[in-house]
TORDREN-879746 format. One record per residue (C-alpha): residue in three letters; x, y, z. Coordinates in steps of 0.001 Angstrom, whole numbers, plus 500000, padded with zeros to 6 digits. Last residue first. Layout:
ALAXYZ...
***
This chain:
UNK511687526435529880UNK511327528912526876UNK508020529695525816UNK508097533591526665UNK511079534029524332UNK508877534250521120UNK509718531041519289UNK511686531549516095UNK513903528201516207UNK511012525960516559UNK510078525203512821UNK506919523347512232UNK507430520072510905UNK504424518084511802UNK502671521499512318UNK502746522289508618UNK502456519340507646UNK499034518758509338UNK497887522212507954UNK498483521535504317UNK496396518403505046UNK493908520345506082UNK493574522452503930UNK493303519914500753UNK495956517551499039UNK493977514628497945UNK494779515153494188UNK492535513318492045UNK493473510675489218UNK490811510751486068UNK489195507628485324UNK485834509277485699UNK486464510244489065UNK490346508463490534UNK491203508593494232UNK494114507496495546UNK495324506784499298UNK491591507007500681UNK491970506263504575UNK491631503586507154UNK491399504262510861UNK488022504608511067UNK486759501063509751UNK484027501150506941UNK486941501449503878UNK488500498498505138UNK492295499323504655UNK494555501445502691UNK492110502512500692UNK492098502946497258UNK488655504572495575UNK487811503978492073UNK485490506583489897UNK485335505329486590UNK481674505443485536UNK480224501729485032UNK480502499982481902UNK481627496614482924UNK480661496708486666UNK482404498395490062UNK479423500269491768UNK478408504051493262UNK477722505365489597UNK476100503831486058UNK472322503697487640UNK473010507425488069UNK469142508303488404UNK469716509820492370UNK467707506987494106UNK470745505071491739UNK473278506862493129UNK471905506900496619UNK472075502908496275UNK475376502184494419UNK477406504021496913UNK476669504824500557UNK473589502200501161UNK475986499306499087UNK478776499934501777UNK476172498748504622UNK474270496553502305UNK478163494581501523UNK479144495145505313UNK475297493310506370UNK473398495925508004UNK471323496612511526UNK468848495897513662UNK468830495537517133UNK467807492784519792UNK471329491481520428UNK473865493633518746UNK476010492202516228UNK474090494291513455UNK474782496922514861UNK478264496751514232UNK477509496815510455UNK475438499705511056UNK478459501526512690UNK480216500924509412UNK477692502923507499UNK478524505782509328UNK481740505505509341UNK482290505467505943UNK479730508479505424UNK482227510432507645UNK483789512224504095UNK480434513934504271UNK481146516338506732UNK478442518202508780UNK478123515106511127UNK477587512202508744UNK474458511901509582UNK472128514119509887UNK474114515932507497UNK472213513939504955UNK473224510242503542UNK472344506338503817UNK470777505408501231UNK467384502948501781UNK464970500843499546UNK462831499490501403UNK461995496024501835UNK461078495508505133UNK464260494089506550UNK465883497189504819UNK463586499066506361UNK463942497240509677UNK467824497930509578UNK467593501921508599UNK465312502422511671UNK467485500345513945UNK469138503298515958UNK465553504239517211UNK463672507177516900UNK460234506669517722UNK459797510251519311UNK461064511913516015UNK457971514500515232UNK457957515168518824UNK461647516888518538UNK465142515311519492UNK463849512086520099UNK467271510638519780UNK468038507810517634UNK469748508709514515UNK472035506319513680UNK471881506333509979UNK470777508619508473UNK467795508693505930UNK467444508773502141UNK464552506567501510UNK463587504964498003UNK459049505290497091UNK457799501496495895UNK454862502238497645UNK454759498718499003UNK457721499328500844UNK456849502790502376UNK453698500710503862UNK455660497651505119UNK457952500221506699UNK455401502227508359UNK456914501932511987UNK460462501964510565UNK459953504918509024UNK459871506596512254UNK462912508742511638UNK462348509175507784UNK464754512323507054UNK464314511982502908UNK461458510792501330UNK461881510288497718UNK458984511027495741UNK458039510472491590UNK455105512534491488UNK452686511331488315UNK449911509859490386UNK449076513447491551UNK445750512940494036UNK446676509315494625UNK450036510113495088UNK449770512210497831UNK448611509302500008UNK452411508547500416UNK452900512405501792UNK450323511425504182UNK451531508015505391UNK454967509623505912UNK453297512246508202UNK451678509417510163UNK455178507936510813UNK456428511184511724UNK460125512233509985UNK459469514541506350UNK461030515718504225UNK460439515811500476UNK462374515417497633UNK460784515224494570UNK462255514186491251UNK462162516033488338UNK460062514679484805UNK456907513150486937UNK454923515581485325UNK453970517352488384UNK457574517699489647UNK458434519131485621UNK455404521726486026UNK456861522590489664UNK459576524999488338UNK456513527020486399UNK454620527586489641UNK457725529115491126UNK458504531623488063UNK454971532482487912UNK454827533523491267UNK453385531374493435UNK449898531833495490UNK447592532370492947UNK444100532699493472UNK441971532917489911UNK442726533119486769UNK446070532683484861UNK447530535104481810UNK446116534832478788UNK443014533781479525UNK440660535905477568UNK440718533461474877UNK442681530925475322UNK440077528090475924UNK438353529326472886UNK441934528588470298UNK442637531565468224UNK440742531434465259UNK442899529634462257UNK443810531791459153UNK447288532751460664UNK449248530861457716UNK447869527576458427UNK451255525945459951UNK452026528858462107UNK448129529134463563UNK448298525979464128UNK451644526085465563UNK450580528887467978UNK447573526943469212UNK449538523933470101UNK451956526190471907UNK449086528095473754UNK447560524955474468UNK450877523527476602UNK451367526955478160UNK448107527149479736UNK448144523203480578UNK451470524120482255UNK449922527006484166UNK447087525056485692UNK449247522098486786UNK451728524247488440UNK448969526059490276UNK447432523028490496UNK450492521824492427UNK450878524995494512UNK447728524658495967UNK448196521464496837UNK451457522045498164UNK449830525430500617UNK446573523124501405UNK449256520304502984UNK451432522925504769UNK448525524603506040UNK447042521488507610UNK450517520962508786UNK450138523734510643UNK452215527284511872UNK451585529186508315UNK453320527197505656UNK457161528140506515UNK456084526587510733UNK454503523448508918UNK457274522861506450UNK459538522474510045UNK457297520342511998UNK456697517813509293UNK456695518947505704UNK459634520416503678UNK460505520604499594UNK462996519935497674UNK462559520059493774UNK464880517077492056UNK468156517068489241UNK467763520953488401UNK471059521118487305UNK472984517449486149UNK477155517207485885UNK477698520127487736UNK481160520028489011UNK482773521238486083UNK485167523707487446UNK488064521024487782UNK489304518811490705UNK486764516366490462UNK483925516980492979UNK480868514985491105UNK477659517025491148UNK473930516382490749UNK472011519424491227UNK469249520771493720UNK465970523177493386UNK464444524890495601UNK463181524643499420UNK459415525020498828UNK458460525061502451UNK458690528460501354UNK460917531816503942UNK463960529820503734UNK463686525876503199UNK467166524344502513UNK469043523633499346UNK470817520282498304UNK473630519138496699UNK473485515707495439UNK477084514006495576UNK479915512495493142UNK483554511101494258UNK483682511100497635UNK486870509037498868UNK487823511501501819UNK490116513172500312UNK486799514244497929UNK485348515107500887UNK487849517321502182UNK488556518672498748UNK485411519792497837UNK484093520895501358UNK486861523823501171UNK485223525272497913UNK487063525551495467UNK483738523544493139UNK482134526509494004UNK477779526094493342UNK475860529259493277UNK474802528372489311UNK473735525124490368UNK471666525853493316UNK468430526660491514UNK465239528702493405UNK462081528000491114UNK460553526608494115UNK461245529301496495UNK461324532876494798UNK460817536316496625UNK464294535463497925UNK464483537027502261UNK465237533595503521UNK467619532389500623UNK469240528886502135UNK472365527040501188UNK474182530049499853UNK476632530739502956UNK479864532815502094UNK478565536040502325UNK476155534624505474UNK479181534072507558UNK477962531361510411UNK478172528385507692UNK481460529253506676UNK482681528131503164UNK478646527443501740UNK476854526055498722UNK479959524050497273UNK478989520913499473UNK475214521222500621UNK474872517655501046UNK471211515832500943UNK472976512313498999UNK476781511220499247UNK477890508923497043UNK481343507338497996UNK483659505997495464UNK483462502512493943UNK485832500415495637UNK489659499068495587UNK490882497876498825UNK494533497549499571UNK497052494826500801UNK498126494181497548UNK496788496438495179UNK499898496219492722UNK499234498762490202UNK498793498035486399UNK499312500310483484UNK497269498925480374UNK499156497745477664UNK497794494614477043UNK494265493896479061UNK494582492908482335UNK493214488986482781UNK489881489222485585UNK490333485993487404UNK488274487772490492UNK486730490845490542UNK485944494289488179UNK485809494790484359UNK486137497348482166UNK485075500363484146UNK485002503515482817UNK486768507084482043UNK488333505694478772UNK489674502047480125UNK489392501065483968UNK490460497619484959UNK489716496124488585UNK491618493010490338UNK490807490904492627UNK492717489025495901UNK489889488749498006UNK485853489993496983UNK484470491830499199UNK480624491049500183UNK477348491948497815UNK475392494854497812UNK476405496335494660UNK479129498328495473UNK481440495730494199UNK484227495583497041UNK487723495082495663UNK490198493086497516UNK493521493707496282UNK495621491790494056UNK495795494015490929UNK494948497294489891UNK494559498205486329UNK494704501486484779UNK494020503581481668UNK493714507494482212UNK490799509889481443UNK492318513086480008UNK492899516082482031UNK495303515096484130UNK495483516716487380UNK498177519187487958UNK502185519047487444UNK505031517081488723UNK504300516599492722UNK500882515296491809UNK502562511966489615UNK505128511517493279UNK502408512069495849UNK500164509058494048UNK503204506728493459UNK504048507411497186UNK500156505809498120UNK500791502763495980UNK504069501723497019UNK503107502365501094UNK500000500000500000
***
């Protein structure tokens, strides 16, 4: 591994990141799939043109592809990490550096975080040192329950961290969507509903006036303009979004952008499920899900993917009175289909997804709880919040698979190990970040020009 990790220093120490995709095998190290199943010994992954070849056991090395010796490493897909806010904000307590949240915006839904996004941010390379290779970045409810808009990113070391804008609308319920919607859920629900026609309204507007503005193209202008435009030309009625916000919900009602929403109780998940019978189209991912485990069978049958974290198990408000540190177990158990991710739970820093999971694979040793196998553990941080996120090529080591590989010098799900490379569509990553400029600072910090006062 020592071999490995100095090769690494010694190709960053000559220039910057490549730019092209490299070729590269690594051999003889045990290479965990991503996919849910356990770690495969003495393995070997090739990566050709920014993807995956082939990954596990008697896998020959194609001719004239650079190979590493993996020995005593692990190779895996690189973290996913789902409900981050990486690139949004430096310092969370300066609010010139802190775009996660727009209390005073006249906008809520329409609100996009792509453009705001700083791949130099600090959170970049910490994660990305960390072995995260792509995340969703996420915006928080201001003044709207309607939270915004958040992108797909992956945090190579370039300026093209958005790989999809406008990926899923975010939006709060529970306690907190209740307090933005007028101090009750009942408000909350009436305010979405609202909204949703509103959308709904508008995009059947915009739909006939296109039609009607063909026809009249195609037929010279001899063609009457359509009767249910006339007069209505802009919409009737109560309006509670601007137009702006009510068109950014026309792709959630179509089913075209996903929908986050928020949301802990157990009856409050049972709610937001039942949505779907008034607007079959939604395509929902809960996110937060404290007492999902009390509805599991329910959330299961619904088909709908979970982004929760994962050891969250105080009762730290009444909407999270069930909490229990085998929620994500007993969905699993259940059926449901669960990432681990959010700030919940990887304390403000995504690079502690590792751990995270990992502490569900010790919980799974304890008598009377619930927790994760290592490969459903490792599977919850990778190939499952990719695919909740639509990257069904991301978070997994398969022929065709995006080439983002991870070395660790150990098991990835055990604190002391640590990324040693990091490659993001077959590109190599420097790992050098703040604080590892820091730590070598200190390590070597010169004495000599003390101030007197610290003298013995």
């Amino acid at each position: 591994m020592k071999r490995l990790f100095s090769l690494s220093v010694a190709a960053f120490a000559l220039g910057a990141t490549p730019l092209a995709a490299q070729d590269v095998a690594i051999t003889g190290a045990t290479v965990a799939l991503g996919d849910g199943s356990d770690p495969i010994e003495n393995a070997t992954v090739v990566v050709r043109g920014g993807r995956v070849v082939a990954a596990g056991s008697d896998v020959a090395v194609p001719a004239g592809v650079p190979t590493l010796d993996g020995t005593g490493s692990w190779v895996t897909p690189g973290i996913f990490a789902s409900i981050t806010n990486i690139g949004l904000v430096d310092v969370r307590a300066v609010s010139a550096s802190n775009d996660v949240e727009a209390d005073d915006s006249p906008f809520s839904a329409a609100l996009d975080v792509a453009p705001a996004i700083n791949p130099q941010a600090q959170e970049f390379s910490y994660s990305r040192a960390g072995g995260v290779t792509r995340a969703t970045v996420t915006p928080e409810a201001g003044s709207s329950m309607f939270a915004g808009q958040g992108a797909v990113i992956d945090l190579g070391a370039d300026f093209d961290a958005v790989q999809r804008p406008r990926a899923f609308q975010m939006v709060e319920f529970g306690e907190t969507g209740a307090r933005l919607a007028g101090g009750s859920r009942t408000s909350s629900h009436a305010l979405f509903r609202s909204a949703l026609r509103e959308a709904r309204d508008l995009g059947e507007m915009d739909a006939l006036r296109t039609v009607s503005q063909n026809d009249r193209v195609r037929s010279g202008d001899d063609l009457p303009i359509d009767p249910r435009l006339a007069g209505r030309a802009e919409r009737e009625g109560d309006v509670l979004l601007s137009r702006f916000d009510a068109a950014a919900l026309v792709p959630v009602l179509r089913g075209e952008q996903q929908l986050y929403v928020r949301v802990h109780r157990a009856s409050d998940i049972l709610a937001i499920l039942a949505l779907r019978d008034e607007f079959p189209s939604l395509d929902m991912v809960l996110v937060g899900v404290t007492e999902g485990w009390m509805v599991a069978d329910r959330i299961a049958a619904s088909g709908v993917p979970v982004i929760t974290a994962a050891l969250n198990d105080l009762p730290a408000s009444f909407e999270r009175l069930a909490a229990t540190q085998s929620n994500v177990g007993r969905m699993v158990d259940a059926g449901v289909t669960v990432a681990i991710g959010g700030y919940e739970s990887s304390g403000e820093h995504p690079r502690n997804l590792p751990q995270q999971a990992g502490n569900m694979v010790a919980l799974n040793r304890v008598p009377g709880h619930s927790g994760l196998s290592w490969g459903e553990a490792f599977a919850a941080i990778t190939s499952v919040p990719a695919r909740v996120a639509g990257l069904e090529d991301a978070g997994v080591l398969r022929a065709g698979a995006l080439g983002d590989l991870v070395v660790w010098d150990g098991d990835p799900l055990e604190t002391r190990s640590a990324p040693a490379r990091v490659f993001i569509d077959g590109v190599e990553q420097p790992l050098e970040n703040h604080q590892t400029r820091l730590r070598e600072r200190y390590r070597s910090l010169d004495e000599s020009e003390r101030p007197r006062a610290y003298d013995p």
